[in-house]
VMD Tcl script that draws the C-alpha trace (Angstrom):
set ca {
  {-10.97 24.91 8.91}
  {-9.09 24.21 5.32}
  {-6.81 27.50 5.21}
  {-6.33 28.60 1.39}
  {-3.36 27.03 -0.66}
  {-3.28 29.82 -3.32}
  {-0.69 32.90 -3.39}
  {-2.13 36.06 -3.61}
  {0.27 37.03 -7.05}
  {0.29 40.36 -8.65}
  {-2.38 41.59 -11.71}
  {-1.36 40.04 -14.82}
  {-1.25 43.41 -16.72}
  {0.97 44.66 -13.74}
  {3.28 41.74 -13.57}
  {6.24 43.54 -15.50}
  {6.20 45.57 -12.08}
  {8.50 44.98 -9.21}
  {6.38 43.52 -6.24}
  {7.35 41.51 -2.73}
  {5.37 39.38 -0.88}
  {5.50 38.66 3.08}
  {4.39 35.07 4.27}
  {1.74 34.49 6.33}
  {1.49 31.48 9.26}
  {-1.41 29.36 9.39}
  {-2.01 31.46 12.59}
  {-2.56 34.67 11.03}
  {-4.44 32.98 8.20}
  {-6.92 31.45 11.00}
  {-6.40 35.27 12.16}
  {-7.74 36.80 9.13}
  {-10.92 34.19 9.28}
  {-12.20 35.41 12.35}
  {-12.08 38.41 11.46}
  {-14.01 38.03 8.44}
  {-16.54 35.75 10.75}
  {-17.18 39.08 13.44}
  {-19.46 40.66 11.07}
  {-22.50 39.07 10.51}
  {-23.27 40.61 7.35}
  {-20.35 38.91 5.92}
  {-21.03 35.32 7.73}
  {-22.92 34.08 4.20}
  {-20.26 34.90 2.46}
  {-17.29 34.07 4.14}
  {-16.64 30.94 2.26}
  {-16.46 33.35 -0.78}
  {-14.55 35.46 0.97}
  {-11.56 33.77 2.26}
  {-10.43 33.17 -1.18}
  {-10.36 36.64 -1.80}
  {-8.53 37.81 1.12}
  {-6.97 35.32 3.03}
  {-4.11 33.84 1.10}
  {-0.90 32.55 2.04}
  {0.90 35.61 1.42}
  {0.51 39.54 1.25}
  {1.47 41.39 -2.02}
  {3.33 45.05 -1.81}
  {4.23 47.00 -4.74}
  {7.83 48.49 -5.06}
  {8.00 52.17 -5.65}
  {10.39 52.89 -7.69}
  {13.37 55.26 -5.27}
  {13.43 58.80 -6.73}
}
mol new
graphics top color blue
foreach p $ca { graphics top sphere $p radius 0.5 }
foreach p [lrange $ca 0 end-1] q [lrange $ca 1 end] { graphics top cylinder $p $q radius 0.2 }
display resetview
C-alpha cells in the first residue's frame, strides 16, 4: 500500500505559532491504516481518509510556559 508523502504542517492562519512535529516510520503509518480499515463504516472511505490522518508526521502545539 502507497503510504502518504505529505507532512501534516500547521493551519496557515496559525503558522506564526510555535509547533513540533514527531516522525512517524512507515510501520506506524501502515499502523494507522489498519486501523482506519477495522471499521467497516469507514472501509469506503479509507482512501479519503488516509490523507487526512495518516501523514508522515504528527503536529503538537507549544504552549507557551507561564
Amino acid at each position: 500500500m502507497k503510504m502518504p508523502r505529505r507532512a501534516l504542517l500547521p493551519p496557515t492562519r496559525m503558522q506564526s505559532f510555535s509547533w513540533t512535529t514527531y516522525g512517524l516510520s512507515t510501520a506506524v503509518q501502515k499502523t494507522k491504516t489498519d486501523v482506519l480499515m477495522t471499521y467497516k463504516s469507514q472501509r469506503p472511505y479509507v482512501f479519503l481518509l488516509r490523507n487526512a490522518f495518516v501523514r508522515k508526521n504528527e503536529l503538537f502545539f507549544l504552549y507557551p510556559e507561564r
